[in-house]
VOGU-3710 file (C-alpha; in Angstrom, 3 decimals, decimal comma):
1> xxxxxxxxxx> -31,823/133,125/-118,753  -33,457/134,237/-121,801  -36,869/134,732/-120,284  -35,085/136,874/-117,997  -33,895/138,935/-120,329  -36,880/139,214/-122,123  -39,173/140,278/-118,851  -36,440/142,661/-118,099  -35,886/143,958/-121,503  -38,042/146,899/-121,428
11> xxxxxxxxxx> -35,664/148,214/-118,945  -33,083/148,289/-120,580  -34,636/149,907/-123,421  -35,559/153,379/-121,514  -36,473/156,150/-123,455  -36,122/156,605/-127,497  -32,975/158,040/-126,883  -31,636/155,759/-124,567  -31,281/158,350/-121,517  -31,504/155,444/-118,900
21> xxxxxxxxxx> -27,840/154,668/-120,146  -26,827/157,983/-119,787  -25,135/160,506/-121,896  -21,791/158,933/-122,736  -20,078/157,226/-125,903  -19,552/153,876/-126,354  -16,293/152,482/-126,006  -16,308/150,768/-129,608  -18,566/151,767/-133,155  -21,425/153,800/-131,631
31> xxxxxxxxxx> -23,011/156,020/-129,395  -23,527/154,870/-125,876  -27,065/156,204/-126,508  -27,844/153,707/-128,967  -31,332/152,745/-130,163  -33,159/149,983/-127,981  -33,427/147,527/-131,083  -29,690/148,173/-130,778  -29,679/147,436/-126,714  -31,904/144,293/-127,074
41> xxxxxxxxxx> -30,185/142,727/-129,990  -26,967/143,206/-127,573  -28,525/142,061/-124,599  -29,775/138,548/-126,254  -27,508/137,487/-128,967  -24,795/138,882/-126,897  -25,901/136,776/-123,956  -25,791/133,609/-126,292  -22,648/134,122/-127,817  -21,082/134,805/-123,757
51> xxxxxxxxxx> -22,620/131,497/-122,849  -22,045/129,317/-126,165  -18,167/130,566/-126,839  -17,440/128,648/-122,750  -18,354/125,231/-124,670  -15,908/125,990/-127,153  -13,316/127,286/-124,865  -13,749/124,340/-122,256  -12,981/121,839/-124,936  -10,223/123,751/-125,674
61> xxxxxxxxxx> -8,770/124,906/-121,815  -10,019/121,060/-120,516  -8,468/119,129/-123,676  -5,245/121,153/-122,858  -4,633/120,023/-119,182  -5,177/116,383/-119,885  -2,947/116,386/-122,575  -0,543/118,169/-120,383  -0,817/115,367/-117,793  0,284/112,836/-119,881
71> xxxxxxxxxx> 3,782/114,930/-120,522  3,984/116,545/-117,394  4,221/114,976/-113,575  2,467/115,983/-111,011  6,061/117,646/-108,736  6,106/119,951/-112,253  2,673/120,496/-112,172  2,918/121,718/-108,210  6,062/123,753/-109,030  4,388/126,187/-111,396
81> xxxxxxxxxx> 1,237/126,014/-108,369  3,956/127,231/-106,254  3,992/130,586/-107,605  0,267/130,730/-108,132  -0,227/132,212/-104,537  1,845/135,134/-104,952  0,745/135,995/-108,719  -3,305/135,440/-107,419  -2,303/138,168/-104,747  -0,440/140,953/-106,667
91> xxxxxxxxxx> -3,709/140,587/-109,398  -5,919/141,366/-106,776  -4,012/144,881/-106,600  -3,536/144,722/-110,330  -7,063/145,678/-111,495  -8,185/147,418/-108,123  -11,324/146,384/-108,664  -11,794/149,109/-111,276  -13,260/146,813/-113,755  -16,186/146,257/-111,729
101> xxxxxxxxxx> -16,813/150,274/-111,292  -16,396/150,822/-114,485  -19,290/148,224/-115,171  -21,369/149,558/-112,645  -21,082/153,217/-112,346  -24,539/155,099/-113,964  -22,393/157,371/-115,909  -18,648/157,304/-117,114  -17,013/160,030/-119,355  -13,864/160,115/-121,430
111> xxxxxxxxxx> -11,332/161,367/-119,335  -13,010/159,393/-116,074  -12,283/156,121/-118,310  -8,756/157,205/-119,587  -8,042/157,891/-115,269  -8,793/154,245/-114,682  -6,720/152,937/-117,341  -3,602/154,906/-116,440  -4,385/154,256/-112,723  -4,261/150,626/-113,707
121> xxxxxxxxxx> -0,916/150,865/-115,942  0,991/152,309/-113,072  0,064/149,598/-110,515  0,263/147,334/-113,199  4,444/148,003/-113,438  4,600/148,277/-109,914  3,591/145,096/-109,146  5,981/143,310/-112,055  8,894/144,913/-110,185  7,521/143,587/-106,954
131> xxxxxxxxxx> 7,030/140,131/-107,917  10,471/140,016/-109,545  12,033/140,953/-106,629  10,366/138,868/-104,385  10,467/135,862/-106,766  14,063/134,588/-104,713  12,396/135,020/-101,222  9,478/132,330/-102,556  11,602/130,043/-104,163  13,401/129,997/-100,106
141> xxxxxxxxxx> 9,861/129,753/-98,712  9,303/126,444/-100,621  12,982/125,063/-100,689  12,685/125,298/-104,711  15,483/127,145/-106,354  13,485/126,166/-109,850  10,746/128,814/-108,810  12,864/131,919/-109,080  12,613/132,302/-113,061  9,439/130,932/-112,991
151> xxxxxxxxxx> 8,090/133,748/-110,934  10,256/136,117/-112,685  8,696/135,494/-115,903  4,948/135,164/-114,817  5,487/138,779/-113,004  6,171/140,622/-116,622  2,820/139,048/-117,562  1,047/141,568/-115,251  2,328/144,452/-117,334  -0,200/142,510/-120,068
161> xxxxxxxxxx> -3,212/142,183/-117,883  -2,645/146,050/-116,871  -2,675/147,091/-120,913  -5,947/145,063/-121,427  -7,941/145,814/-118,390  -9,888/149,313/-119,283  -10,484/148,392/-122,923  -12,140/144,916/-121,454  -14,164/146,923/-119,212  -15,657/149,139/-120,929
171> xxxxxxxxxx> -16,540/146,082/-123,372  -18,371/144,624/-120,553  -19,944/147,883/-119,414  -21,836/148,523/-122,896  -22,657/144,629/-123,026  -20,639/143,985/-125,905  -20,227/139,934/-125,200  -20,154/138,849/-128,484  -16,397/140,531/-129,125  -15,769/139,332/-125,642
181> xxxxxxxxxx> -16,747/135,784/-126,567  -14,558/135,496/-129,384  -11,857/136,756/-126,960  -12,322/134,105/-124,358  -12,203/131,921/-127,555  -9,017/132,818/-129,087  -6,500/133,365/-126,134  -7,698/130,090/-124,714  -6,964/128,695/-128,700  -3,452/130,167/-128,305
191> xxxxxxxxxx> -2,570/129,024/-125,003  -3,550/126,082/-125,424  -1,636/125,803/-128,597  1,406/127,283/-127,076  1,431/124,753/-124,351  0,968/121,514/-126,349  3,804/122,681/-128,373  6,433/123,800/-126,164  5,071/120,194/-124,157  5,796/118,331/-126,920
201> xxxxxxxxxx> 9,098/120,121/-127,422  10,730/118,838/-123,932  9,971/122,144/-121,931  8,485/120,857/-118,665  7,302/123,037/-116,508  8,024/126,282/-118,335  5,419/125,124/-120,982  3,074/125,758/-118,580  4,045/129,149/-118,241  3,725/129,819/-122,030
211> xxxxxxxxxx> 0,352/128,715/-121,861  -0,308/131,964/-119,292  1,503/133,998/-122,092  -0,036/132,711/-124,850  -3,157/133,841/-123,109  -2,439/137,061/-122,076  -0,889/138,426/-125,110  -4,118/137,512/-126,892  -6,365/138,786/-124,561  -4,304/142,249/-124,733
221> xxxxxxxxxx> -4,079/142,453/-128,364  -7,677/141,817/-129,115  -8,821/144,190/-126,397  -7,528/146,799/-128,345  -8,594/145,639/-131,442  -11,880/145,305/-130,748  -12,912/149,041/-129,312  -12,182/152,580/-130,770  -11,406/153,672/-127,451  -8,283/155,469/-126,823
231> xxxxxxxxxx> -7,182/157,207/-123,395  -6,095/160,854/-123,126  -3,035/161,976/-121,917  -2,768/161,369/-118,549  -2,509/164,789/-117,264  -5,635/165,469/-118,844  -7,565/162,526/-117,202  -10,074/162,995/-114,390  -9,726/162,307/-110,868  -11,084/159,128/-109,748
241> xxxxxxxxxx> -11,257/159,016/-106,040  -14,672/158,090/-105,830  -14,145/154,922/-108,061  -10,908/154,101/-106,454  -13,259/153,913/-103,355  -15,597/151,276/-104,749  -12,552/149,615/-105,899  -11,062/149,197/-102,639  -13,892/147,731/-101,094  -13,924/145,152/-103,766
251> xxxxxxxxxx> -10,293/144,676/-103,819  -11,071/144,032/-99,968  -13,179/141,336/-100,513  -10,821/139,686/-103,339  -8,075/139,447/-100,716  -10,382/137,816/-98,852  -11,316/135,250/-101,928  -7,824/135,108/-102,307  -6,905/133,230/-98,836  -9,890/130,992/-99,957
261> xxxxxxxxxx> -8,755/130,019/-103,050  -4,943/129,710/-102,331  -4,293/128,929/-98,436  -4,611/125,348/-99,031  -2,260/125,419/-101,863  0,051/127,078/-99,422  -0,038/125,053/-96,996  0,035/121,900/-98,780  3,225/123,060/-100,745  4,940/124,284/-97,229
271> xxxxxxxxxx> 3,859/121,090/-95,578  3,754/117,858/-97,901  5,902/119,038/-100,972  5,259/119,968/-104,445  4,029/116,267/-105,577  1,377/116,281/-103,228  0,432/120,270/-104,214  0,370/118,558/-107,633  -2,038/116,283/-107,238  -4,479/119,089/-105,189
281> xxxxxxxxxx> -3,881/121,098/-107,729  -5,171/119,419/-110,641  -7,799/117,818/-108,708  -9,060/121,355/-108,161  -8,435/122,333/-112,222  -10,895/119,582/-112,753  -13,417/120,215/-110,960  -12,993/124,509/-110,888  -11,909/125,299/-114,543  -15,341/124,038/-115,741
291> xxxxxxxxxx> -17,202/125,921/-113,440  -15,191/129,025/-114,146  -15,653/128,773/-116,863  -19,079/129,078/-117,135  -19,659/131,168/-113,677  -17,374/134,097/-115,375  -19,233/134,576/-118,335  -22,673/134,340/-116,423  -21,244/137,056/-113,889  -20,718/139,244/-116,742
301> xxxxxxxxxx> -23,891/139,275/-118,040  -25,455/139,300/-114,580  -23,770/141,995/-112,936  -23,679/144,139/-116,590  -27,619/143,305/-116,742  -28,697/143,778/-112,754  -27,132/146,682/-112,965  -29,069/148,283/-115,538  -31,953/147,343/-113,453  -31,093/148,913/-110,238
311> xxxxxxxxxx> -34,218/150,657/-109,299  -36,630/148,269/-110,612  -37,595/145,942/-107,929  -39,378/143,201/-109,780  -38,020/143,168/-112,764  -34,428/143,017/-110,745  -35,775/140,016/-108,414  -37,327/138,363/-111,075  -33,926/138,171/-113,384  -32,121/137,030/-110,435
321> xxxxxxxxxx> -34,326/134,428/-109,539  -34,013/133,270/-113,074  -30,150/133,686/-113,659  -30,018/131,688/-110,161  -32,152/128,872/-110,855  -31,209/128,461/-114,441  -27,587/127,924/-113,199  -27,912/125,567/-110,551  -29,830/123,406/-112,737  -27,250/123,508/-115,339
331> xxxxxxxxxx> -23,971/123,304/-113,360  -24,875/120,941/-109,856  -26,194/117,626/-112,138  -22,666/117,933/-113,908  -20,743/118,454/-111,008  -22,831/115,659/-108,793  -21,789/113,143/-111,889  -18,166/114,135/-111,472  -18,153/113,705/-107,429  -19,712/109,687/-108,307
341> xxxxxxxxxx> -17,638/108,989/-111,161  -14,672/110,590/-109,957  -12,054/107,661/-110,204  -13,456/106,635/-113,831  -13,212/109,969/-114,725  -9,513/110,477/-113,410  -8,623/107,061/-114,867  -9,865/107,680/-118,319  -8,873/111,580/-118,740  -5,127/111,752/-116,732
351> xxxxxxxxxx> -4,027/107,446/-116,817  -3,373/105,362/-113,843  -0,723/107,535/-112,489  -3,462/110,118/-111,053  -5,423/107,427/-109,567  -5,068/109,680/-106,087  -6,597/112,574/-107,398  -9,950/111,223/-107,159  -11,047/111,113/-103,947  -9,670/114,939/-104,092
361> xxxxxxxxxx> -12,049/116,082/-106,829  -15,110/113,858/-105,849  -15,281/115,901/-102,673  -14,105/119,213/-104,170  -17,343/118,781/-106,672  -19,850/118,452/-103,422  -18,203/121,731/-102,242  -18,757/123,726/-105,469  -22,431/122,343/-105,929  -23,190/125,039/-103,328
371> xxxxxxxxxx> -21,248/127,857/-105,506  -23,926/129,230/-107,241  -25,499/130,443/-104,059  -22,164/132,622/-103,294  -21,854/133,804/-106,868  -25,357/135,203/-106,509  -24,625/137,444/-103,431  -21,927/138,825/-105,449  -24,612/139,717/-108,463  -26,784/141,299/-105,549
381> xxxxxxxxxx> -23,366/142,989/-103,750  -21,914/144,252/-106,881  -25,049/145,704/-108,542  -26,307/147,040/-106,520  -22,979/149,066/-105,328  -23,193/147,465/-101,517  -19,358/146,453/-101,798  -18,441/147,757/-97,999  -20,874/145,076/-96,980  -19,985/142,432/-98,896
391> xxxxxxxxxx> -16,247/143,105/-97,482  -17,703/142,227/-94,093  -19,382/138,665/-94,876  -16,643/138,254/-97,202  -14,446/137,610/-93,803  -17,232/135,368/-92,201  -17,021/133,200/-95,226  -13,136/133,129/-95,666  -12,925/132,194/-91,613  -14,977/129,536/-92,770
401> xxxxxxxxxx> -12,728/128,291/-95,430  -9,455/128,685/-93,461  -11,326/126,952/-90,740  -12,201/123,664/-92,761  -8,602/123,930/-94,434  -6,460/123,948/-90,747  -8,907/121,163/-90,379  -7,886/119,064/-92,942  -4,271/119,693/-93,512  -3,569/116,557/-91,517
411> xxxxxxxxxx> -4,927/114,200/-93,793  -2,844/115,743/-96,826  -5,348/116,722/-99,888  -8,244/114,127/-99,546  -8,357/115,525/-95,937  -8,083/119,421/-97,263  -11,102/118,688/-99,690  -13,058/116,841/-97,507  -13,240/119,497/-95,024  -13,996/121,820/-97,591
421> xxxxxxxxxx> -16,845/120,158/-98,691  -17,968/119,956/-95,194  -17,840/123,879/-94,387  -19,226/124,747/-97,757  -22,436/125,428/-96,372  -21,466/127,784/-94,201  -18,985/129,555/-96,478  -21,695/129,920/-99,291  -24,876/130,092/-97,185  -22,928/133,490/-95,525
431> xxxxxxxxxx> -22,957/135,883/-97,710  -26,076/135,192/-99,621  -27,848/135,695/-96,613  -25,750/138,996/-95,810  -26,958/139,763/-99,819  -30,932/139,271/-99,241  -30,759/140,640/-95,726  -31,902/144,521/-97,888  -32,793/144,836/-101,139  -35,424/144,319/-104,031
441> xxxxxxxxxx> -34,465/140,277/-102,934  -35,057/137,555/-100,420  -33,610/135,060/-99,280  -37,221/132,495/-99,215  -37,827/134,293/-103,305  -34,629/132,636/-104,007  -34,809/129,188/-102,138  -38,857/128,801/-103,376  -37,068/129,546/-106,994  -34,280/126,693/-106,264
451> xxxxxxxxxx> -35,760/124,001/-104,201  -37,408/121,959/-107,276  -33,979/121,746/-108,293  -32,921/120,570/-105,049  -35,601/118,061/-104,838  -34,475/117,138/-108,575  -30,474/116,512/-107,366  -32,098/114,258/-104,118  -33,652/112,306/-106,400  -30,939/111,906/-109,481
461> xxxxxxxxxx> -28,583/110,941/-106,702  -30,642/108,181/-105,443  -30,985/106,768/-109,019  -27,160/106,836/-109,655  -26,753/104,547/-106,197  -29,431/102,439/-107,863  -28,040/101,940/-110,879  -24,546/100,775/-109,173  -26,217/98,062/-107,874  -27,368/97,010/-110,915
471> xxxxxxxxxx> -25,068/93,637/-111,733  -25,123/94,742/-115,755  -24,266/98,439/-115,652  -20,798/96,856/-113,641  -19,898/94,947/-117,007  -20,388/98,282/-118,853  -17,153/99,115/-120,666  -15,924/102,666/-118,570  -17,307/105,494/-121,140  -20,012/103,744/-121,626
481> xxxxxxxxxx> -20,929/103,606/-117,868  -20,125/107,389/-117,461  -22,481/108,203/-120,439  -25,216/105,948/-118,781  -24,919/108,020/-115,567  -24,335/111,859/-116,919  -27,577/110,807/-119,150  -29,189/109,299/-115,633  -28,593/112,752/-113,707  -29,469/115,193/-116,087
491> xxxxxxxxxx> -32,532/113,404/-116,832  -33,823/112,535/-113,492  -33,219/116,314/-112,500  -34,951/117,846/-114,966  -38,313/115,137/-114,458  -38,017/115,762/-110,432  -38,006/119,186/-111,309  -40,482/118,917/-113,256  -43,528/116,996/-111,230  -43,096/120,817/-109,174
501> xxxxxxxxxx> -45,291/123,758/-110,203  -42,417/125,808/-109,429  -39,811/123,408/-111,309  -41,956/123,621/-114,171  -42,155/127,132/-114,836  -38,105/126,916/-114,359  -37,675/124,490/-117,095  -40,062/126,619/-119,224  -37,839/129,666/-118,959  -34,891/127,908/-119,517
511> xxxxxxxxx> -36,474/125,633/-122,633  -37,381/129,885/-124,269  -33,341/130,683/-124,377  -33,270/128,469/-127,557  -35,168/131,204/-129,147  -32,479/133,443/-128,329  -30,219/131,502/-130,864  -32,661/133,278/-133,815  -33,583/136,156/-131,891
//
């Protein structure tokens, strides 16, 4: 990524007075018009400290929920996963998909910014009423009278998300990731602090539900901290009808990402019960909450930096080629490990007791191999303002994921994932092609770009078979074996990769972002 963003940089330098970024102030110390020494320092170290803090915050997030399974069962586990469907919804309608306008809009004054925020406020409270009323009606719908408090508490935690939303905007819009790094750092620090506690204090299930306040109150409180920014009176904020426009076509498509993400979890709760919604659940936290929580950050800076470079054909294609190919070859060796070593890996990180989860998040890691290719089309979508048409492959790929879960529901989780692994093709494959089907890129730029690394995966998952049938890697004590093989398919990726012209100049451009740490 950080030959990307030095190709690209003269881009986002403009003119000496920085009237590319147009004439606004910066939500923070200075000038929206800032220098371009200013810009690029931003840009690169800001870039590194986005990427480097989701190390930090994985150990931290990851530590937390293994720990937690060792205090927690998996029917306490399910019940807070119970109300997960209803909070992903109203959060959808919680931001509005303002954020994303306010990221991507070419210009954005004062009173435009302080419209958003109170827009968000108000639907912000709305929502905590609604949930709170409707918390009784899902506790009924899953036969759990537990679930009513437990709703009625996570619903005042939207009022939180509502207070921080504008101020973490704007942060993104002015590509300020180095405050917003040491955010992601410090509410997951708290929650997961929070959680271990009120764990080790006896509080079941509801220390679960700390954790989420732990983390929102953070994230709220620093927002504010960390910008200048303050919003006008609301009678003397602009009108934002256009934005709310934009937003509604992205909060389209989130409703859509929302039946992917939770129908399953639905279902399986309805269907088989809260233990088996358990283990699903943290099946899925294994496998999605490291690629979250690296996908987010990258988003950030890819939508935040594409967006600069709207206009600029090459230089656009060429940093999406880059971001894409730089995170497939990161993320899919890590996540093909985890769908082989699943059972070692549930055995050694969550004890005996999970032993079922395995065969859950070994298939669940072949399905999000492919997610890179979907979080690309939303780069392209989003950037390049197309968000009506990403609404309509957004339904083609969530038929495609309620398809393979209706499919599977009869063989309880392990069916659920398997079939979700098998449509994953079609759910990602979808809307990248609806993404390159106009615009500065293609769909054959971006599979050239990939398929070293595809070649690479081929050929790291052939060695790992290999090696299993070696008679002294069985005898190797468990870690051991698991550091053997994540050392096997990181390193048989990169040399497949490698012995291809195209892999090679990949590797090069990813081997340059260590300059980036002295830049």
């Amino acid at each position: 990524m950080a030959d990307t963003l030095e190709d690209v940089q003269p881009a986002l330098d403009g003119t000496a007075d920085g009237s590319v970024l147009g004439p606004e102030l910066q939500a923070g110390a200075v000038p929206f018009a800032a220098s371009a020494e200013i810009l690029k320092q931003r840009s690169v170290r800001g870039a590194v400290a986005t990427l480097g803090s989701q190390g930090v915050r994985f150990v931290l997030q990851f530590g937390s929920q293994v720990a937690l399974a060792h205090w927690l069962d998996p029917a306490e586990f399910g019940l807070v996963a119970m109300a997960a469907p209803v909070l992903g919804f109203v959060q959808i309608f919680n931001d509005l998909g303002l954020g994303q306008a306010t990221v991507q809009r070419p210009t954005l004054t004062e009173r435009e910014s302080s419209g958003l925020f109170w827009v968000n406020l108000a639907i912000s409270f709305a929502l905590a009423v609604l949930v709170m009323a409707f918390a009784g009606l899902a506790a009924s719908f899953y036969h759990e009278p537990k679930l009513t408090p437990v709703m009625m508490a996570c619903g005042a935690l939207l009022l939180l998300s509502g207070v921080a939303s504008q101020p973490i905007a704007l942060m993104n819009r002015h590509m300020r990731f180095s405050e917003l790094a040491m955010i992601d750092i410090a509410c997951a620090a708290v929650a997961a602090g929070a959680g271990l506690t009120a764990a080790s204090l006896g509080c079941g299930y509801w220390s679960l539900v700390i954790m989420q306040l732990g983390n929102a109150l953070t994230v709220a409180t620093l927002a504010w901290w960390f910008t200048d920014w303050r919003p006008c009176a609301p009678w003397r904020a602009a009108k934002v009808w256009s934005m709310l426009r934009f937003g509604g076509h992205l909060t389209g498509f989130n409703l859509l990402g929302y039946a992917e993400n939770y129908l399953a979890g639905i279902l399986l709760g309805r269907i088989a019960g809260s233990a088996a919604l358990g283990l699903f659940d943290r099946g899925n936290k294994l496998v999605s909450v490291p690629w979250w929580q690296l996908s987010l950050p990258v988003s950030r800076v890819a939508v935040s930096l594409l967006s600069r470079l709207a206009g600029q054909d090459a230089r656009y294609g060429q940093a999406t080629r880059m971001l894409l190919g730089s995170m497939l070859l990161v993320v899919a060796p890590g996540l093909l490990w985890v769908s082989f070593d699943a059972k070692l890996l549930v055995t050694i990180l969550l004890g005996n007791s999970w032993s079922a989860a395995a065969p859950v998040i070994s298939r669940l890691a072949l399905a999000t191999m492919l997610g890179p290719f979907g979080l690309c089309a939303y780069w392209l979508f989003v950037s390049q303002g197309r968000v009506r048409e990403q609404l309509r492959y957004g339904v083609a790929s969530s038929l495609g994921v309620v398809a393979a879960v209706i499919c599977g529901i009869g063989g309880g989780p392990d069916g659920v994932a398997a079939s979700l692994a098998a449509f994953s093709p079609f759910v990602q494959g979808v809307q990248l092609w609806g993404a390159t089907r106009r615009g500065p890129v293609t769909l054959a730029s971006l599979f050239s770009t990939v398929a070293p690394v595809v070649f690479g995966l081929i050929a790291a998952g052939s060695a790992m078979a290999m090696l299993r049938e070696i008679p002294a890697f069985a005898h190797l004590p468990a870690l051991a074996a698991l550091g053997v093989m994540l050392v096997v398919v990181y390193g048989v990726t990169a040399a497949a990769t490698a012995s291809l012209p195209r892999g090679r100049v990949l590797l090069a451009a990813l081997w340059r972002q260590r300059r980036m740490l002295i830049a």
